[in-house]
Backbone bond lengths (Angstrom), bond angles and torsions (degrees), N, CA, C in turn:
res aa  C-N    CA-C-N  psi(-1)  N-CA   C-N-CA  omega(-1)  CA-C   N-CA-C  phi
1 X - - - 1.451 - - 1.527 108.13 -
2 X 1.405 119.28 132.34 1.318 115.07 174.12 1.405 112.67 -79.37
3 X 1.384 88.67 168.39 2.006 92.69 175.41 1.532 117.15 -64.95
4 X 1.436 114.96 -13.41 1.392 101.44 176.23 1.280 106.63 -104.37
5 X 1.048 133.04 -13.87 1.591 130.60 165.74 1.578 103.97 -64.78
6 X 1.504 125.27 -43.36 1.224 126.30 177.30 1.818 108.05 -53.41
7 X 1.058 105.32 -54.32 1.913 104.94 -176.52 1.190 105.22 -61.13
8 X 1.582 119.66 -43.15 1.461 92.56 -178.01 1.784 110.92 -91.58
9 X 1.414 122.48 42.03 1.304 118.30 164.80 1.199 89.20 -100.95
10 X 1.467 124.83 -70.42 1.221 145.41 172.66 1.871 110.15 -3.70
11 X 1.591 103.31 -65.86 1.213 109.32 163.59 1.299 151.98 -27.12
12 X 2.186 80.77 -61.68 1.749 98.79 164.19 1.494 118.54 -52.86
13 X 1.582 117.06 -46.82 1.182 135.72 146.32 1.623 143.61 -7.85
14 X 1.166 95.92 -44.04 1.834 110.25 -177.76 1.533 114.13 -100.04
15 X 1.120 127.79 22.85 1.227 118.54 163.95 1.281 122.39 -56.92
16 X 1.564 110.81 -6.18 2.084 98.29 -172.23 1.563 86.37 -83.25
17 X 1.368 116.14 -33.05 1.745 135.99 -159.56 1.459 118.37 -77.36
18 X 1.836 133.06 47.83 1.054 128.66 -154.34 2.103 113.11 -62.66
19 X 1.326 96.17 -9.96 1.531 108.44 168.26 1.430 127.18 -73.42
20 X 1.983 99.30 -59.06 1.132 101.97 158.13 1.456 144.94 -37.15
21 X 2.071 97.25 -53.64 1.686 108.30 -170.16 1.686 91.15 -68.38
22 X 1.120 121.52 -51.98 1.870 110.78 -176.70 1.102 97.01 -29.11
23 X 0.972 137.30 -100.21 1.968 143.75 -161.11 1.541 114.26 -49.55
24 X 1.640 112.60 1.95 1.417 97.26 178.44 1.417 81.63 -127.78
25 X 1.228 132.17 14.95 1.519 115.74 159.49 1.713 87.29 -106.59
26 X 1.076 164.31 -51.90 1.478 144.19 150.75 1.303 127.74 -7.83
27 X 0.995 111.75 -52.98 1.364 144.09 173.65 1.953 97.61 -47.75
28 X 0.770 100.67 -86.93 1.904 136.25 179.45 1.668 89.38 -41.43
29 X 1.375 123.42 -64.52 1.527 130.36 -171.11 1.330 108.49 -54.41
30 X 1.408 106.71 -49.02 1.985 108.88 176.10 1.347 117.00 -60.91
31 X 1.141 111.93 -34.79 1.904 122.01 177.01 1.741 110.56 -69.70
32 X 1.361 102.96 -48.73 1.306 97.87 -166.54 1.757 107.91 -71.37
33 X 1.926 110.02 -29.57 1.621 94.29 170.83 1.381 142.14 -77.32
34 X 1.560 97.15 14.32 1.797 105.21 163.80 1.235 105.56 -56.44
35 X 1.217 91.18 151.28 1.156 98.84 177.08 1.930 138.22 -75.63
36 X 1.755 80.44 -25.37 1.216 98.00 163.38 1.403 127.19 -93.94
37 X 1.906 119.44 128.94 1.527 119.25 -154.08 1.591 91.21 -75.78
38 X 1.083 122.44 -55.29 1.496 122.00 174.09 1.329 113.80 -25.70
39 X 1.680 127.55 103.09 1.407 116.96 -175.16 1.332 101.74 -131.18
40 X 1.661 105.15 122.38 1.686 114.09 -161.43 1.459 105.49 -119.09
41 X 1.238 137.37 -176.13 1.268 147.33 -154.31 1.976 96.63 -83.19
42 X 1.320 100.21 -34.74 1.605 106.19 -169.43 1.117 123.66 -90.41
43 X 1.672 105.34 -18.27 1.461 117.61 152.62 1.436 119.83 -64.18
44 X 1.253 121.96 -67.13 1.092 115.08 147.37 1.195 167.89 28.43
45 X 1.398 95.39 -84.13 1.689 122.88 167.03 1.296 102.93 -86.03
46 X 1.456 128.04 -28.66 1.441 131.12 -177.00 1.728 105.84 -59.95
47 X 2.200 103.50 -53.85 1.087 88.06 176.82 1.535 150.48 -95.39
48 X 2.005 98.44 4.89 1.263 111.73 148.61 1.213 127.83 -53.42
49 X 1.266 141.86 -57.22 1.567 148.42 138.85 1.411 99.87 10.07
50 X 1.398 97.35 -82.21 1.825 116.62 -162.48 2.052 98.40 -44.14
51 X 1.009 119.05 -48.61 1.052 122.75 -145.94 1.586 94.81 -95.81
52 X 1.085 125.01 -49.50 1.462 120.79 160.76 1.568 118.73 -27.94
53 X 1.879 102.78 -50.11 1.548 107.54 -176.22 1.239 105.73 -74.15
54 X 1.366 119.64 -32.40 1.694 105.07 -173.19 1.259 105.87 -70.05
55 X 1.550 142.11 -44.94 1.381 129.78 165.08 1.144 129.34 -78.87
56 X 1.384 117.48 27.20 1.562 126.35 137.57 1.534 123.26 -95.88
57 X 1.086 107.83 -10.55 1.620 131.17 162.71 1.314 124.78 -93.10
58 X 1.334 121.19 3.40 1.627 124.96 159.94 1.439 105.28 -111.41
59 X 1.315 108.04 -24.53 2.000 101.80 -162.47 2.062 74.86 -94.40
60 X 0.620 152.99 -22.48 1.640 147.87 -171.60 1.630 94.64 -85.99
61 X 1.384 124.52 -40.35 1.466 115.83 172.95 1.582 118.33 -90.07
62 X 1.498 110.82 13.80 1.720 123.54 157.56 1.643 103.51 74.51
63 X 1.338 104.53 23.93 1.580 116.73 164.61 1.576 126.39 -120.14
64 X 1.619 102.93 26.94 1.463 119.43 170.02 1.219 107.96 -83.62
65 X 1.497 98.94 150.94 1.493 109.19 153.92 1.579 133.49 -140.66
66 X 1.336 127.49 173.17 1.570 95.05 -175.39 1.101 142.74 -33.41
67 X 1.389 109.63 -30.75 1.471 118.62 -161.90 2.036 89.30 -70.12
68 X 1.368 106.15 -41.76 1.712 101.08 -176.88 1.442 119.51 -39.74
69 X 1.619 102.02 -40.69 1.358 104.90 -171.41 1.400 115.59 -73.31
70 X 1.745 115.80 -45.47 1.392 117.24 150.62 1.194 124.15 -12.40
71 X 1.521 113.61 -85.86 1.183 109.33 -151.54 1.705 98.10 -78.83
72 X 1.484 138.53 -3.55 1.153 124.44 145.63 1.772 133.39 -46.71
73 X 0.980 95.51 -37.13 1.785 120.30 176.07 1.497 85.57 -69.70
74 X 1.184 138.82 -72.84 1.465 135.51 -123.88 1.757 98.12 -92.66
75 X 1.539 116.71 -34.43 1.139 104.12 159.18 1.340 146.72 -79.93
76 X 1.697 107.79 -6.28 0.977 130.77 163.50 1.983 113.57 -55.07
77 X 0.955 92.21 -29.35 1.915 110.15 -159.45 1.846 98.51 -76.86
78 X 1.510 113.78 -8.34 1.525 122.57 -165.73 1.122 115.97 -130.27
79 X 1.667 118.43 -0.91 1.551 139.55 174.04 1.504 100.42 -89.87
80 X 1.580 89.67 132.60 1.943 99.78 178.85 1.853 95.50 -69.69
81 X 1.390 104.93 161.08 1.222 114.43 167.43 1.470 128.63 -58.76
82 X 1.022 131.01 95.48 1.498 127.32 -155.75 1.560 96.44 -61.12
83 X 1.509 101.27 174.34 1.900 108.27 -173.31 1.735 97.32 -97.03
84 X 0.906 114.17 147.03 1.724 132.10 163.90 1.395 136.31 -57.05
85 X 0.712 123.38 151.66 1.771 117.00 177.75 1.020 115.66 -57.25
86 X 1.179 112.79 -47.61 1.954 137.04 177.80 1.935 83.14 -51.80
87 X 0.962 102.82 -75.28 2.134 105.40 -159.91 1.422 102.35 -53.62
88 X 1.378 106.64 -31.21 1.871 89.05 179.97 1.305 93.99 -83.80
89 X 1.242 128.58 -57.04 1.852 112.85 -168.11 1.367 103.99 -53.75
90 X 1.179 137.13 -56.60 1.466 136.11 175.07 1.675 116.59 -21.64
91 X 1.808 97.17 -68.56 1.482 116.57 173.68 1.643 125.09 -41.70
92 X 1.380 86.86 -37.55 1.588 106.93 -174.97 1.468 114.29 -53.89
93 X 1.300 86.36 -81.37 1.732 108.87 166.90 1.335 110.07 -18.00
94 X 1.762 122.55 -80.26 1.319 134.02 174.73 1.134 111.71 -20.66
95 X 1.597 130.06 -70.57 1.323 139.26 -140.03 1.315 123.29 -122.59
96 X 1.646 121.66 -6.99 1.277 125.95 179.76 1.341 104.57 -111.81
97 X 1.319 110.40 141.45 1.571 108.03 173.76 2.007 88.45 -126.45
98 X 1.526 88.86 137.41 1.388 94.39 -169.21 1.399 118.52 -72.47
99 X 1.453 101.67 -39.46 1.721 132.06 -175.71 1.904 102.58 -40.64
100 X 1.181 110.81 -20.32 1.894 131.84 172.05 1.334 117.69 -62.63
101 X 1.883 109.21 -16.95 1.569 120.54 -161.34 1.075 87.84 -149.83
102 X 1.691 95.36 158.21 1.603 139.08 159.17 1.573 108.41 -35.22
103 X 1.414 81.92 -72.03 1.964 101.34 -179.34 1.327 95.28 -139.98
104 X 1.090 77.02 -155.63 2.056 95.32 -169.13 1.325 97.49 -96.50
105 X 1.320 132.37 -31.91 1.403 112.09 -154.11 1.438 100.78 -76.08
106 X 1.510 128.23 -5.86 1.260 130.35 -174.92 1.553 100.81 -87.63
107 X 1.094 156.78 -40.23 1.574 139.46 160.66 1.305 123.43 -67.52
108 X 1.599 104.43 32.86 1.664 114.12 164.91 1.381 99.36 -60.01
109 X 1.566 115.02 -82.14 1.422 141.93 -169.46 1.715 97.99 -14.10
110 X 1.758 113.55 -69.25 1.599 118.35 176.19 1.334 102.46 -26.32
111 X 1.381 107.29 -64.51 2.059 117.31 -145.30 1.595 94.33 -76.94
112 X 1.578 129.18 -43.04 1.375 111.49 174.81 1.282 126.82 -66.53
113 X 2.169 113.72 -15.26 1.148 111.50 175.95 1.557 115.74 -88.29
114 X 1.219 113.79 -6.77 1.487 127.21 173.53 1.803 108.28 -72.60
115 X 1.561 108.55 -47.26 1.638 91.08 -160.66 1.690 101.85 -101.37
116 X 1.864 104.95 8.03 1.931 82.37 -172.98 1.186 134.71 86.22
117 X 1.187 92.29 -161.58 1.696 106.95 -174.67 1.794 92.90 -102.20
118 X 1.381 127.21 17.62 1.626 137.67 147.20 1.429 114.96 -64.45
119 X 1.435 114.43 -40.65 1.224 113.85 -162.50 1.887 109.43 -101.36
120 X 1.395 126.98 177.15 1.083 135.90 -178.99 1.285 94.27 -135.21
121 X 1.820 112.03 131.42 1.516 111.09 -178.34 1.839 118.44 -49.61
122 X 1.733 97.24 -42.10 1.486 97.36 -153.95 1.082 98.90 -100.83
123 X 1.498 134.40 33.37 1.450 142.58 154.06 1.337 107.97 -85.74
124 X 1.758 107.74 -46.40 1.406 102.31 -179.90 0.750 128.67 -109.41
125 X 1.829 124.13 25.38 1.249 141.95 145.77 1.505 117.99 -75.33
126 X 1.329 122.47 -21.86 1.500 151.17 156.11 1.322 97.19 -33.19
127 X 1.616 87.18 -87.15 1.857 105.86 -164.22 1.473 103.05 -46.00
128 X 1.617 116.68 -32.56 1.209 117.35 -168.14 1.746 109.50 -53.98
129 X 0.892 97.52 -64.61 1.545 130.69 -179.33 1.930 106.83 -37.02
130 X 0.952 103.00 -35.28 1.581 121.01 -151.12 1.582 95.21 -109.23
131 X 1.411 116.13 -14.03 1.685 100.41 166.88 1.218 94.10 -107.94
132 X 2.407 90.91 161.68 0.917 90.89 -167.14 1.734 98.71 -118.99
133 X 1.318 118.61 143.79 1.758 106.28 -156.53 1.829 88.23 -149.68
């Protein structure tokens, strides 16, 4: 089951939850106005992301309110487990040979196309940073 088939079960679901179903029909409303009908796991997560950051960008400009924090929690609950510092440095090691590049910061592109919508750029631009090769 994808993650957006999951929200809108979830949805059907929350009628005891008149707090909950609000934010998972929000939730559901932002997905469905892509533009594209095709709605996949990477779309998705792209636009959970988005929407997470924008209500960390109103409650950080002191115009949040519960519901911000909510639906931070609630989209959190539908995000795959991102990968670790340990799994990208680990990964790294294994599979990149640097001697292929300039520097390192150029076999980002590989390692972000390896872990997905698992990984966070500036985690593994971090790790990037922090080995030494």
């Amino acid at each position: 089951m994808s993650i957006y088939e999951k929200l809108k079960e979830d949805l059907k679901e929350s009628i005891k939850s008149p707090e909950k179903r609000n934010l998972l029909k929000y939730i559901v409303g932002e997905l469905q106005r892509l533009p594209d009908k095709e709605i996949d796991d990477i779309k998705t997560i792209k636009l959970l992301k988005k929407l997470i950051k924008d209500s960390e960008e109103v409650i950080k400009l002191g115009n949040g309110s519960m519901e911000e924090f909510n639906l931070i929690s609630l989209i959190k609950e539908y995000l795959p487990i991102e990968a670790s510092q340990d799994e990208i440095r680990k990964w790294i090691s294994d599979n990149i040979d640097f001697s292929q590049y300039k520097n390192k910061m150029q076999a980002m592109s590989t390692i972000v196309e390896h872990f997905g919508v698992k990984s966070n750029g500036n985690v593994i631009r971090g790790v990037l940073l922090t080995l030494d090769v």
